[in-house]
C-alpha distance (Angstrom), angle and dihedral (degrees) to the residues before:
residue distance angle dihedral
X1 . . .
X2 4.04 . .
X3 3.40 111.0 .
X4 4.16 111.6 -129.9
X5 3.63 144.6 72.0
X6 3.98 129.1 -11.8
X7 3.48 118.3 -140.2
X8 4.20 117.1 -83.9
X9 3.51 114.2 -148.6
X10 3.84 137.2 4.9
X11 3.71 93.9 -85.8
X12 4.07 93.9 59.7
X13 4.16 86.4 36.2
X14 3.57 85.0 61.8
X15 3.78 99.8 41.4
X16 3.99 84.4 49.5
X17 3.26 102.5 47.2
X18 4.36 96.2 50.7
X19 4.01 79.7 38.9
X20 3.98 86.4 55.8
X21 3.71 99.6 36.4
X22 3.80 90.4 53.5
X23 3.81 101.9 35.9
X24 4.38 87.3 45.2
X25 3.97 88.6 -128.7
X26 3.69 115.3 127.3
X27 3.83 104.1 -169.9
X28 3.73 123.5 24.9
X29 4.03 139.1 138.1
X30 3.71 115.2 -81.4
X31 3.88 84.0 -135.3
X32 3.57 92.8 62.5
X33 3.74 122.9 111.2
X34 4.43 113.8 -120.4
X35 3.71 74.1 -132.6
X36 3.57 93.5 62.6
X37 4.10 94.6 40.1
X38 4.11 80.9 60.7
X39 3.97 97.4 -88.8
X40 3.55 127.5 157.5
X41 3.59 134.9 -159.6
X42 4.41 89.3 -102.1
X43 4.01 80.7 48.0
X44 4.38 86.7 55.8
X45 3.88 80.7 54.9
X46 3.41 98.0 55.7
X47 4.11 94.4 44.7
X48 3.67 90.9 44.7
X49 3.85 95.5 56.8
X50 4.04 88.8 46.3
X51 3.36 88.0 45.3
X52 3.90 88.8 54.2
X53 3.92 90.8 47.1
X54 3.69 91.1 52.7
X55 3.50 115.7 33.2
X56 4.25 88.8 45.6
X57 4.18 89.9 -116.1
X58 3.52 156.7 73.0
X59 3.56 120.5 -87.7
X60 3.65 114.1 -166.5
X61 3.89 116.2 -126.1
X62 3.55 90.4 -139.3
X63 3.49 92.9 58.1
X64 4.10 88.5 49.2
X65 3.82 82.6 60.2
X66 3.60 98.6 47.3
X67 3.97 95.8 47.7
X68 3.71 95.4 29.7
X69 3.96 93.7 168.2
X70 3.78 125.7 83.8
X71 4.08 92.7 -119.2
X72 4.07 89.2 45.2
X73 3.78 90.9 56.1
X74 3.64 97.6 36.6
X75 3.93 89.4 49.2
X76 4.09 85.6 49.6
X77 3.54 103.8 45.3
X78 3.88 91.6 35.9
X79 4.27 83.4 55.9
X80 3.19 88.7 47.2
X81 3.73 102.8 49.0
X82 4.29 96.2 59.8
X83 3.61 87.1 132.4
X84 4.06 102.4 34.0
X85 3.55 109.9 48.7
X86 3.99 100.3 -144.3
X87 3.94 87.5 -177.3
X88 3.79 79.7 77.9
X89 3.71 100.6 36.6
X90 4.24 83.2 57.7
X91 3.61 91.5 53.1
């Protein structure tokens, strides 16, 4: 087990658990990287397109690489998403 933060909030319980699911790590800090958890850049292809399927949208790839932590892309998308709630969309 990585010691750390658990996911806040349905939007970074979602993120974590495709992030999980895909990377084969049950528990890990929301501040660590998918880089760190053993991720690679086919492995950011795979959580994007899950991502897509459950949050209802596109989430750029680029912007996977750029916030490559589940609370960085929750706090993104979640900025993002003032008008589309994609709490709901997840659900």
């Amino acid at each position: 087990e990585v010691a750390g933060a658990g996911p806040r909030g349905a939007l970074e319980q979602t993120i974590a658990a495709v992030v999980g699911a895909v990377l084969g790590v049950e528990r890990f800090s929301v501040r660590t990287s998918f880089f760190e958890l053993g991720g690679t850049s086919l492995h950011i292809v795979t959580i994007a397109r899950r991502l897509k399927e459950a949050l209802g949208r596109d989430i750029p790839i680029t912007e996977m690489f750029r916030n490559p932590t589940v609370s960085a892309l929750a706090e993104r998308l979640g900025g993002e998403a003032a008008a589309a709630d994609p709490i709901e969309a997840a659900r």
